[in-house]
C-alpha positions in Angstrom: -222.8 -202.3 -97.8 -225.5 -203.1 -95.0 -228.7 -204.4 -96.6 -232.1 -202.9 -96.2 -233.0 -202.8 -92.5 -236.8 -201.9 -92.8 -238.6 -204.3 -95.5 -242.1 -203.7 -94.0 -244.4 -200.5 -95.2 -245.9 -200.4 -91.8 -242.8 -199.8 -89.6 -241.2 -197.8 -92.4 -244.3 -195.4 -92.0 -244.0 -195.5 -88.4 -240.6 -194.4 -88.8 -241.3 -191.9 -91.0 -244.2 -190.0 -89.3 -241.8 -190.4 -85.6 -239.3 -188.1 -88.1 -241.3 -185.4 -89.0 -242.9 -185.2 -85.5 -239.6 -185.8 -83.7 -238.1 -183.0 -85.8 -241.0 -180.6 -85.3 -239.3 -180.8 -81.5 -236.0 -181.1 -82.1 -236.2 -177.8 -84.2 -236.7 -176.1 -81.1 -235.0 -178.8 -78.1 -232.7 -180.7 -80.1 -233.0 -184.5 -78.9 -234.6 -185.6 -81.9 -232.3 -188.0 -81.8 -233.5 -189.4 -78.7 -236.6 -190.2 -80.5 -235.7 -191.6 -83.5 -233.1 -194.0 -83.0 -234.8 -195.6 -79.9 -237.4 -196.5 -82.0 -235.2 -197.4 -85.0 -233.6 -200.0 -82.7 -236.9 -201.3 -81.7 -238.1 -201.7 -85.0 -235.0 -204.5 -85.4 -232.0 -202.2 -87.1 -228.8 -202.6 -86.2 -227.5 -199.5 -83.7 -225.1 -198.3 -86.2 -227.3 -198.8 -89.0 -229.9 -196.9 -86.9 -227.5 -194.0 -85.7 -225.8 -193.7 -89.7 -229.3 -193.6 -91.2 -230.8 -191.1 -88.8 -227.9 -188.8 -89.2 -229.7 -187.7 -92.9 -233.1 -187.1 -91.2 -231.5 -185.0 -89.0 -229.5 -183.1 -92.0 -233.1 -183.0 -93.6 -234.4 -181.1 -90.0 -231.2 -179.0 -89.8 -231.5 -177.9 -93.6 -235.4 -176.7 -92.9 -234.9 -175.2 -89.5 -231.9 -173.4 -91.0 -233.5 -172.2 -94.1 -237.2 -170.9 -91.5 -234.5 -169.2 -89.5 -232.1 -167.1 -91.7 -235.3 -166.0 -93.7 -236.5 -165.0 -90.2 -233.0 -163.0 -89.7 -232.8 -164.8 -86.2 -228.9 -166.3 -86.4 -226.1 -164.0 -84.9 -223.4 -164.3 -87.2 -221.1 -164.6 -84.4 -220.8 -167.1 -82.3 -222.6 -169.2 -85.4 -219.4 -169.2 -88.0 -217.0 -170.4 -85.6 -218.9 -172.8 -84.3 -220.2 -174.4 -87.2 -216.5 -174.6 -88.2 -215.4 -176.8 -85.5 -218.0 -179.1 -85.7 -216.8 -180.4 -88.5 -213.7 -181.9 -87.8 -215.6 -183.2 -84.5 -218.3 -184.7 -86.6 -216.1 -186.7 -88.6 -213.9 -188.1 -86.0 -217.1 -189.1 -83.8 -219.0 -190.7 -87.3 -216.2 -192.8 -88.0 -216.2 -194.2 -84.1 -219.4 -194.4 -84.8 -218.5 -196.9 -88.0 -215.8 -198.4 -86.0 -217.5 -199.4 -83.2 -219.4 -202.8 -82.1 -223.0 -203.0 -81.9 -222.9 -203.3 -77.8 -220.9 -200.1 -77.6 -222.7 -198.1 -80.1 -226.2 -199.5 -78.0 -224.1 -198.4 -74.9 -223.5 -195.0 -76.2 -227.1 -194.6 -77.4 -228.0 -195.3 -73.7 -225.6 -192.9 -72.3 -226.3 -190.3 -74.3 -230.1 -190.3 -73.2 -228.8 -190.6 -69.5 -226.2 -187.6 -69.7 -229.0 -185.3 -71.1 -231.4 -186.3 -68.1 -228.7 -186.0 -65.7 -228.0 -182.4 -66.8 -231.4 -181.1 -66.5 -232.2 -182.5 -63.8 -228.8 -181.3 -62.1 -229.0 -178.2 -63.7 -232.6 -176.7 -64.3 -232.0 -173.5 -64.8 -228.8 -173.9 -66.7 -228.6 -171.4 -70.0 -231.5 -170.0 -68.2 -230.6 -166.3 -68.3 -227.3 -164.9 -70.9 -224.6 -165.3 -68.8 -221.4 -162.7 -69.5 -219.9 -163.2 -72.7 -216.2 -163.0 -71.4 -213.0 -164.5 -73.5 -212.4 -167.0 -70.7 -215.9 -167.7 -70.9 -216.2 -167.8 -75.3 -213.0 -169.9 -75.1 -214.5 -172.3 -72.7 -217.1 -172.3 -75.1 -215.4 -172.8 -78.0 -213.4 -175.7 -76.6 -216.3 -177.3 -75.3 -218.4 -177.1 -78.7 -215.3 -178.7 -80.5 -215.5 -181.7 -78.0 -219.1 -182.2 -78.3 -219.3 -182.3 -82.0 -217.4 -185.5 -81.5 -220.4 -186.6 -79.4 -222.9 -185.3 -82.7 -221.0 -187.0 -84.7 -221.3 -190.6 -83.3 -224.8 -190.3 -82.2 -226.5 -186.5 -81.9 -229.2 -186.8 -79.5 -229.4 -183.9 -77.2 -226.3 -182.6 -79.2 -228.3 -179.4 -79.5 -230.2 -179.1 -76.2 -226.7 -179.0 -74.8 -225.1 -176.3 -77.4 -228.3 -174.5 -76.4 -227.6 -174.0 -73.4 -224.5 -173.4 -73.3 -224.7 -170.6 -75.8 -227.0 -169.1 -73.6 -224.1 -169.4 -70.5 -221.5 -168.7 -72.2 -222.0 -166.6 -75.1 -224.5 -164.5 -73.9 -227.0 -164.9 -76.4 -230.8 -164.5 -75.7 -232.4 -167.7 -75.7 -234.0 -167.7 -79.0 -230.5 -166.7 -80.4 -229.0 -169.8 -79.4 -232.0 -172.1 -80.3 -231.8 -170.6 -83.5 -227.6 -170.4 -84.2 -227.6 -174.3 -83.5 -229.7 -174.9 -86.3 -227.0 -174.2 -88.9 -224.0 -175.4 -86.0 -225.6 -178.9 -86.3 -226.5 -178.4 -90.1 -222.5 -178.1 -90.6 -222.1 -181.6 -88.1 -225.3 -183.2 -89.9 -223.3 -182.8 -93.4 -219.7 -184.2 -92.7 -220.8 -187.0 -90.6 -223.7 -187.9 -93.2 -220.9 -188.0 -96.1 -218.2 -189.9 -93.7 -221.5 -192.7 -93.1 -222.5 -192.7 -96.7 -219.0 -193.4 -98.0 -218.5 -196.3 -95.6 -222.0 -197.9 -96.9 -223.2 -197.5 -93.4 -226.7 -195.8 -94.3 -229.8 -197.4 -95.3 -231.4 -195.2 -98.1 -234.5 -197.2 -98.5 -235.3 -195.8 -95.1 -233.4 -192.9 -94.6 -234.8 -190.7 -97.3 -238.4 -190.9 -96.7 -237.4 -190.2 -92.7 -235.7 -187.0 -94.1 -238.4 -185.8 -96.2 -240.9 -185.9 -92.7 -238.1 -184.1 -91.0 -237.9 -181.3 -93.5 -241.2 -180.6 -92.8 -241.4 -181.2 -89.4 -238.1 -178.8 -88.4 -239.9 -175.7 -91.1 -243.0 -176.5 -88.8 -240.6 -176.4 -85.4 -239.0 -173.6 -86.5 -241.7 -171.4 -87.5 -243.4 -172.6 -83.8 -240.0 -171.3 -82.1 -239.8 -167.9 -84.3 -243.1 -166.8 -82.7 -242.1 -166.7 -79.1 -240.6 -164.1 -76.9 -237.7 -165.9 -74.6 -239.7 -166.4 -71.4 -242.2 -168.7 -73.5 -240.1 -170.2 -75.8 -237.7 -171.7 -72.7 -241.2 -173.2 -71.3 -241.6 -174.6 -74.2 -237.8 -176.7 -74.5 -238.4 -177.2 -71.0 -241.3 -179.0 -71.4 -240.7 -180.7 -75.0 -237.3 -182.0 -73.4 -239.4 -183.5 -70.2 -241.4 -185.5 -73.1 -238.1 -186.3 -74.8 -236.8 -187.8 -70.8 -240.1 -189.6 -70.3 -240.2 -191.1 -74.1 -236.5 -192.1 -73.3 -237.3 -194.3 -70.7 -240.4 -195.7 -72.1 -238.5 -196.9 -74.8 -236.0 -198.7 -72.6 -238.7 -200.5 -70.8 -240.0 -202.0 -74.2 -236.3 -202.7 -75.1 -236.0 -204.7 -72.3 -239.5 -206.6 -72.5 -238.5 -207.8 -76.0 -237.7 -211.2 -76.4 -234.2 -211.9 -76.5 -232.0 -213.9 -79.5 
């Protein structure tokens, strides 16, 4: 069992409110993720701590946003099912690398995960910017691929969602708001298995990780209800932007990391 990480109110309120506002943007984006855990690690925890503990904020975001959009009717059944079902397999293979690792890998992955996400949109701008033809070439490809990156969710999540996002929109040929809201349940399914993998390893610190998913229940309703109010033109403008916040919060956080004192 890992010990309490957070022993001060301060920084565990400072946790908490980053939660509830980082899921009010990952409701709609995804990258949550790239939020929390950045500033987890700078608050001292240990990077698989960090990533084990926000994985149940981010159940508490799915489980809102999830609940806002089926009583909004806005999930396609299909490509949801399906997809939700692979990610759990995914999910649990990449939580327990995620367990397994060492604490310079896990920090490594955290990193690269933040990069990858940049890279892509700024690569790729107007990726999952239109449906693209939903062929079976093009749904297996999708299919495939959503199996692979649930290994990604599972070991660390952030941007797991912007990705899926898009690439519903390319290769499913969903409308936009379709896909932001079908990977709300997609990740719920990820959130879940790798949340009970961390949990039965003793990797998760409760102390901190349930008042971080109470903020992020009400922060991804909040999201979620933000998102269900937009036609597809606005509500692309809006990830857009929110994920430029996400890149530029990113690397703010790195600078700090690397201005704290080392040892």
């Amino acid at each position: 069992m890992y010990a309490a990480a957070v022993a001060n109110l301060p920084v565990l309120l400072g946790l908490t409110l980053t939660s509830g506002v980082a899921a009010g943007i990952g409701a709609i984006t995804g990258g949550n993720s790239l939020l929390t855990v950045p500033v987890m690690l700078l608050a001292g925890m240990d990077p698989g701590v960090a990533v084990a503990t926000n994985m149940v904020a981010s159940l508490g975001l799915t489980v809102s946003a999830t609940g806002r959009f089926l009583v909004a009717r806005a999930v396609p059944r299909s490509p949801t099912l399906a997809l939700a079902a692979l990610a759990v397999p995914g999910s649990l293979l990449g939580a327990e690398l995620a367990v397994a690792l060492p604490r310079t890998v896990m920090r490594a992955v955290v990193a690269g995960g933040m990069l990858a996400i940049a890279l892509l949109l700024w690569r790729r701008p107007s990726f999952g910017a239109a449906p693209g033809q939903a062929t079976p070439a093009r749904r297996a490809v999708g299919y495939l691929g959503s199996a692979l990156l649930a290994v990604y969710g599972g070991v660390f999540s952030g941007g797991y969602t912007t990705v899926l996002t898009l690439g519903a929109v390319a290769l499913f040929g969903v409308s936009f708001k379709q896909a932001v809201a079908l990977t709300k349940p997609v990740n719920l399914a990820s959130c879940a298995a790798a949340v009970a993998l961390f949990a039965w390893r003793g990797a998760i610190d409760w102390t901190v990780a349930l008042p971080m998913a109470g903020a992020a229940l009400v922060g991804g309703w909040i999201g979620a209800h933000l998102a269900q109010g937009r036609d597809d033109r606005k509500l692309r403008q809006l990830f857009l932007g929110l994920v430029l916040t996400l890149a530029a919060a990113v690397i703010g956080f790195e600078v700090l990391r690397a201005l704290q004192p080392q040892g």
